[in-house]
Structure formats: C-alpha cells, structure tokens
N, C-alpha and C positions, 0 to 999 in steps of 0.2 A: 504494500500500500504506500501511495507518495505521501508524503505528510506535506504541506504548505509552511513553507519559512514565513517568517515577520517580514521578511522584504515581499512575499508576495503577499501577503494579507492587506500591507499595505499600498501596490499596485491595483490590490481588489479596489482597494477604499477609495485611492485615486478614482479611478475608474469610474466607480458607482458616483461619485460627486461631479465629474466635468462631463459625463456623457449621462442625461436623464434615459430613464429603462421605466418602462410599462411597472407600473406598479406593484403586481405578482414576481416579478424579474427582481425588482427591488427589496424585498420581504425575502425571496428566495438566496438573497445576495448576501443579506443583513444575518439570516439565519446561519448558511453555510461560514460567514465569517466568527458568529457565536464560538459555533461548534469548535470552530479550527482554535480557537483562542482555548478552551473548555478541555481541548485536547493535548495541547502545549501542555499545560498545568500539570494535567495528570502524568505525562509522561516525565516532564521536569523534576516532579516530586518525588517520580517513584525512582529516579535517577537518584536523588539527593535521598532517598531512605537506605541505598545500596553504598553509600558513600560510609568507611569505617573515622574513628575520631582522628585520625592524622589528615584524611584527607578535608576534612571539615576544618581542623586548623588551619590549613595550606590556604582554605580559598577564605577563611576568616567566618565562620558563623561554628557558633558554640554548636553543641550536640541538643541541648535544649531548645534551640530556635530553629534549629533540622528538623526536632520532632513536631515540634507546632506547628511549621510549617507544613508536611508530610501528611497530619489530621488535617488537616484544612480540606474541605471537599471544596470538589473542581471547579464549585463556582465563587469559591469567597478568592477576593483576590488579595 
C-alpha cells in the first residue's frame, strides 16, 4: 500500500484550494486527506512504542512522554 507523505497531502491541499471541484469531489478530498493524516499518527506512534530508552534519549523525549504519546488515539493530536 502507498502511504501519502506530508509533501503530498499538502499538494492535495494546494490543489483543493486554487482549482474549485464539485462539491462531492471536495468532501471526498477533505475526507481522504482526514484519513491520510489519522494514518501518519498511528503508524508514527506505533514507531515510537518500538523505540527502546537509549533511542528515546538520542532523539530527546523521556520514556514517559513516548508512552503518553503512544495512548493517545489517532485522532487526538
């Protein structure tokens, strides 16, 4: 499966703002952008739950702010 980088979420976003779409097309556009965002999260988190305490030092976030972070469902940001 492709997953959509932040550079293109935001060509999506370009896009939906200088060129107007049928209003179904726009809801369909807003939604798939949701998702793509909802999806990041999850996979980012569940990246950062696999990280052990040395590499958590390395990039600077305590093992308590990993795990808070990690609880946090997909959509709280």
């Amino acid at each position: 499966m492709t997953h959509l980088t932040a550079q293109h979420t935001d060509q999506l976003s370009h896009l939906a703002l200088n060129h107007p779409l049928p209003v179904v097309a726009q809801w369909a556009l807003s939604f798939a952008l949701l998702v793509t965002v909802w999806d990041r999260r999850v996979r980012t988190r569940r990246a950062l739950a696999r990280l052990d305490a040395a590499r958590l030092q390395d990039i600077g976030i305590s093992p308590e702010d990993a795990r808070a972070e990690v609880l946090k469902k997909f959509w709280h940001v």
